[in-house]
C-alpha positions as CSV (number, residue, x, y, z in Angstrom):
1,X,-0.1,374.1,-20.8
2,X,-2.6,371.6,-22.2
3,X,-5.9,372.7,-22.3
4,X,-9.1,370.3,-21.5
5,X,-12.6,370.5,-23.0
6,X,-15.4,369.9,-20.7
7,X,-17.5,368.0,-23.0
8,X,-15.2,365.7,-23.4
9,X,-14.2,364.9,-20.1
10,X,-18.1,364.5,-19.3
11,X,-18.2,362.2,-21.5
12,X,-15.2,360.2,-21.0
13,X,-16.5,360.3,-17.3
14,X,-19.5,358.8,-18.5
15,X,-17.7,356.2,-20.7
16,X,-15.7,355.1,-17.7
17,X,-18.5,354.9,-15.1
18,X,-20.3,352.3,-17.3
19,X,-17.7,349.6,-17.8
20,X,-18.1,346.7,-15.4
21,X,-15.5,346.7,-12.6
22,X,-12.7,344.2,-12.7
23,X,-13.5,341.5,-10.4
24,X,-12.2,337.6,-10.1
25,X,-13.2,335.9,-13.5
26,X,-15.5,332.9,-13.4
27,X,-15.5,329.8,-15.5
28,X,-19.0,328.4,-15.9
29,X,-18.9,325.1,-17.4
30,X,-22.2,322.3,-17.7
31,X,-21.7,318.6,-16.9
32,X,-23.4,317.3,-20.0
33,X,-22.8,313.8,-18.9
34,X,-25.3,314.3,-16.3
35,X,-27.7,315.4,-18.8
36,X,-27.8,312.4,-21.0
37,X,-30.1,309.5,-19.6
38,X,-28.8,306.3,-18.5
39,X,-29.2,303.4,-21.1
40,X,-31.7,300.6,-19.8
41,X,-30.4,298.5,-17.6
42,X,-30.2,294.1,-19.5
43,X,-31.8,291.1,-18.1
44,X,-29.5,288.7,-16.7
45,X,-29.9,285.6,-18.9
46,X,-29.8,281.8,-18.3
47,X,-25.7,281.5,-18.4
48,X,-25.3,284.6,-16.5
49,X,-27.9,285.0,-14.0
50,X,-26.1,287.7,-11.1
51,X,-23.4,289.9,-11.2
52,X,-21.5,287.6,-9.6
53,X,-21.3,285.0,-12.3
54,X,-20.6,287.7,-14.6
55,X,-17.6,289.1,-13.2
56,X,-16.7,285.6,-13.0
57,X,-17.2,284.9,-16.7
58,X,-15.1,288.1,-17.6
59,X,-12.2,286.9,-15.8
60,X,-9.0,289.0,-15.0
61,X,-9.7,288.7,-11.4
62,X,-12.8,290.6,-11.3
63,X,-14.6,288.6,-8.9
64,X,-12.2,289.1,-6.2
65,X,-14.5,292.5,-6.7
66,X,-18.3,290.6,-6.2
67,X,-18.6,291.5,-2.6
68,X,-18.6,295.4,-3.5
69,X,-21.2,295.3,-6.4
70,X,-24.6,294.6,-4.5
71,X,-27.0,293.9,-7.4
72,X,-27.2,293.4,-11.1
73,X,-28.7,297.1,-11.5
74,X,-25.8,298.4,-9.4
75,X,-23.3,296.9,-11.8
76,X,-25.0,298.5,-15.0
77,X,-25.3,301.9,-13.2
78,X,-22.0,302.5,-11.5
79,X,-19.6,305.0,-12.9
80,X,-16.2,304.6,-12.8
81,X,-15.3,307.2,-10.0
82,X,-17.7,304.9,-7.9
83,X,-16.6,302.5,-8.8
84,X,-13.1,303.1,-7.9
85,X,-14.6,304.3,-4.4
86,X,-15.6,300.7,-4.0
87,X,-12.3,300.0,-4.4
88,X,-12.3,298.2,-8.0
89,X,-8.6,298.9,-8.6
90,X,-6.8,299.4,-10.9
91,X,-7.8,302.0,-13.8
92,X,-7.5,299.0,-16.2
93,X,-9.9,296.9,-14.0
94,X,-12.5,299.6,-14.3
95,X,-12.4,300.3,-17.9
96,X,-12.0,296.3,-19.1
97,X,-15.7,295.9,-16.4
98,X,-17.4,299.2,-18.3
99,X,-16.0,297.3,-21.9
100,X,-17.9,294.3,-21.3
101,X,-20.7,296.0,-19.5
102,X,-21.7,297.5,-22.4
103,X,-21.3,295.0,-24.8
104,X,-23.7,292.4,-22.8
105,X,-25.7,295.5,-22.7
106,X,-25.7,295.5,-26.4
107,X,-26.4,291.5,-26.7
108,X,-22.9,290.6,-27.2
109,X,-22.1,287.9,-25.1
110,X,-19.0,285.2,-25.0
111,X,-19.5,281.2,-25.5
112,X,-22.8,280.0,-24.0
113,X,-24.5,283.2,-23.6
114,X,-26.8,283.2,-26.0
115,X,-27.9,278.9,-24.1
116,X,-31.7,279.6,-22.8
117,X,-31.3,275.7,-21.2
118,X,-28.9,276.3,-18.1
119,X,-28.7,274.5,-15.1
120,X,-26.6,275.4,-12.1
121,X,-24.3,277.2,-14.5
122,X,-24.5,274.1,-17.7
123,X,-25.6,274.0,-20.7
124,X,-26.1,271.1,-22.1
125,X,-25.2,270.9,-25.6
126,X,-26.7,268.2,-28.6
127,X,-25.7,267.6,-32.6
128,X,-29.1,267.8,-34.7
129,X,-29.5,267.4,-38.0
130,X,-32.2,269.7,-39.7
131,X,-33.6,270.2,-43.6
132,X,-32.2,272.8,-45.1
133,X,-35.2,275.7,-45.6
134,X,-36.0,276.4,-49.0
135,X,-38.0,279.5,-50.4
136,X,-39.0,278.2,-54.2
137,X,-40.8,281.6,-54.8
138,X,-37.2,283.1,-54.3
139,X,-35.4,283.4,-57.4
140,X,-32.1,283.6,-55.8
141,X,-33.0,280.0,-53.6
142,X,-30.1,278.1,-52.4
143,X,-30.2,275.2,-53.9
144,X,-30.8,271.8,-52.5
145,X,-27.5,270.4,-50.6
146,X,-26.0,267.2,-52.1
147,X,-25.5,264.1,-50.3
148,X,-22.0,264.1,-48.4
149,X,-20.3,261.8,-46.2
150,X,-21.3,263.5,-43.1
151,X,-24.9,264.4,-44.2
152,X,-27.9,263.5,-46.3
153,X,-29.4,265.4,-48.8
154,X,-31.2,268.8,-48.1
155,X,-29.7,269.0,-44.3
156,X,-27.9,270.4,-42.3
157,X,-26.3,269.8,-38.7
158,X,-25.3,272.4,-36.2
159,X,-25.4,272.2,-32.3
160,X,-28.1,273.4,-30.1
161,X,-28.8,274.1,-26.8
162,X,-31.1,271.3,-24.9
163,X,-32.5,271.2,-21.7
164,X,-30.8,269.3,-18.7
165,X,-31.1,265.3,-19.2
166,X,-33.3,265.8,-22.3
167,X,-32.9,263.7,-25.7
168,X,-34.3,266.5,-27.8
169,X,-34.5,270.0,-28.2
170,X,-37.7,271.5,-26.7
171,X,-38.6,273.5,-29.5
172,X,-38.6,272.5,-33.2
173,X,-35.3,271.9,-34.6
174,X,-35.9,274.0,-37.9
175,X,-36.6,276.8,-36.0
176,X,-33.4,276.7,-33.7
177,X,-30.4,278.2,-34.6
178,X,-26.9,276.8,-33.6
179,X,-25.1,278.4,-30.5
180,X,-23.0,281.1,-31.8
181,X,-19.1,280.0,-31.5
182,X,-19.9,276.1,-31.8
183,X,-19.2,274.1,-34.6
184,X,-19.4,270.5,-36.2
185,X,-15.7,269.2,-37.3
186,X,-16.2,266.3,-39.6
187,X,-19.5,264.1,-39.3
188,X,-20.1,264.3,-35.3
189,X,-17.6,266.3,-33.9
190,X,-18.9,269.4,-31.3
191,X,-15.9,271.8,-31.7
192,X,-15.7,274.9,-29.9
193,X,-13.9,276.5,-26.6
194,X,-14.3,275.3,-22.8
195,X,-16.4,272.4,-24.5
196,X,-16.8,269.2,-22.1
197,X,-17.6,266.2,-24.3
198,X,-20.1,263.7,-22.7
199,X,-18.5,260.1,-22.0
200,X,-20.5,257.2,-24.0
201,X,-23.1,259.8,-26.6
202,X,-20.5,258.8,-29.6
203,X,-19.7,262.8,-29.5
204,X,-23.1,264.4,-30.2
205,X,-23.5,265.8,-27.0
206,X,-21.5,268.1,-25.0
207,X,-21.7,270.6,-22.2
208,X,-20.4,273.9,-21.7
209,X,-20.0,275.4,-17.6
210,X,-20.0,278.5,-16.7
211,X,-16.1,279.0,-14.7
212,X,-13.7,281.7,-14.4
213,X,-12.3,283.8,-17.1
214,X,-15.0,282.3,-20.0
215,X,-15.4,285.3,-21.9
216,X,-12.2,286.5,-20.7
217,X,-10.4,288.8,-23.3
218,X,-6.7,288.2,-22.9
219,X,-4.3,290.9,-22.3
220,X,-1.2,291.5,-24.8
221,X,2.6,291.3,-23.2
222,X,4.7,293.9,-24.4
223,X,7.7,292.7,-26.7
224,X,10.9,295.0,-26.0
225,X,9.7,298.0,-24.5
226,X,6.6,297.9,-26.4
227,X,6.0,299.8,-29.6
228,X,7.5,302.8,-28.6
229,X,10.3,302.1,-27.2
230,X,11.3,298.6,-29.2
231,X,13.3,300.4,-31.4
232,X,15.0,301.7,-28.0
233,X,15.9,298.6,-26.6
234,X,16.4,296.9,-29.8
235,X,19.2,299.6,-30.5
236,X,20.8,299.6,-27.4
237,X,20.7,295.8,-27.6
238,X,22.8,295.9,-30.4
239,X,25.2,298.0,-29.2
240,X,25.8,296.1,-26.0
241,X,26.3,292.9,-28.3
242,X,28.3,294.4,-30.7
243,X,30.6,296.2,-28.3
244,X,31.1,292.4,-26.3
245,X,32.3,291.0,-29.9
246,X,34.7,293.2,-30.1
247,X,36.4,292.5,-27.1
């Protein structure tokens, strides 16, 4: 027969009576999403005044979605689970809107955003030609431009953005810079995408108009199967052909 001490079943009494008791575990996890404060909200700009124009400029059949967003600062503040409770379907949809939502937040616009001059959704469009700045104090200076066939000496020409039915530029041309994406081909050529060359000004003016899918960023088409499963298809492609030569 086994004896028992007392001490020691005091004390594993005590030990015992201490412990928490079992109970449902509980998982206590923090949102820190919620936590993080929301990035300012952008200006609309001249080429995109509303949210409307800008799901229009985005293309892919966002503005079928216009009438849900209310406002500009509704379409910078929206999450994604609202805004699939809006009905902006599908996933895709949602995550190509919060793409280009954040990089107009970040000034990164498509053609013609960057146009101050915009009238109902234009911007007119002109070739200058400007002198070249030089900084002689600068030892690495660039050094005065030769004479081509397309411009004099010591200039330059790039395109700028012009008010509505005015000649020149309302600020001075040396300190414009050219719209970003819009080029001079040749000695007056206006090159660039969803440009709209103006009848009778010899090519040195041009327009661009703001229309649906501007800035939109085409989606790939997957090529057998895609890249996981192209060597799939491909295989079983072969396989099917050679088994028909053999007949």
């Amino acid at each position: 027969m086994a004896l028992r001490c007392p001490l020691f079943s005091s004390l594993r009494g005590l030990a015992t009576s201490s412990l928490p008791k079992p109970g449902p575990s509980r998982v206590q996890t923090r949102a820190l999403h919620h936590q993080i404060p929301l990035r300012p909200i952008p200006k609309p700009t001249p080429f995109i005044p509303d949210q409307t124009a800008f799901l229009s400029a985005i293309g892919r059949n966002l503005s079928a979605h216009a009438a849900k967003i209310p406002s500009w600062d509704a379409l910078f503040t929206l999450s994604s689970p609202q805004l699939k409770d809006l009905g902006v379907e599908p996933a895709r949809a949602r995550k190509y809107l919060l793409h280009w939502r954040e990089k107009f937040r970040n000034g990164e616009y498509g053609i013609g955003g960057d146009c101050q001059h915009v009238h109902d959704g234009v911007a007119e469009l002109k070739l200058v030609e400007a002198p070249v700045a030089q900084s002689p104090l600068h030892k690495m200076a660039p050094r005065i431009a030769a004479a081509t066939a397309t411009h004099d000496p010591g200039t330059r020409k790039f395109v700028v953005n012009v008010p509505a039915g005015a000649e020149q530029p309302a600020e001075p041309v040396e300190s414009l810079g050219g719209v970003a994406g819009i080029v001079v081909k040749g000695a007056k050529t206006i090159k660039g995408p969803y440009i709209e060359r103006v009848k009778g000004s010899g090519g040195l003016r041009a327009r661009i108009r703001l229309q649906e899918g501007i800035w939109e960023t085409r989606r790939g088409h997957k090529v057998d199967g895609g890249e996981r499963r192209k060597a799939e298809v491909r295989a079983k492609r072969r396989a099917a052909e050679n088994k028909e030569n053999q007949r």
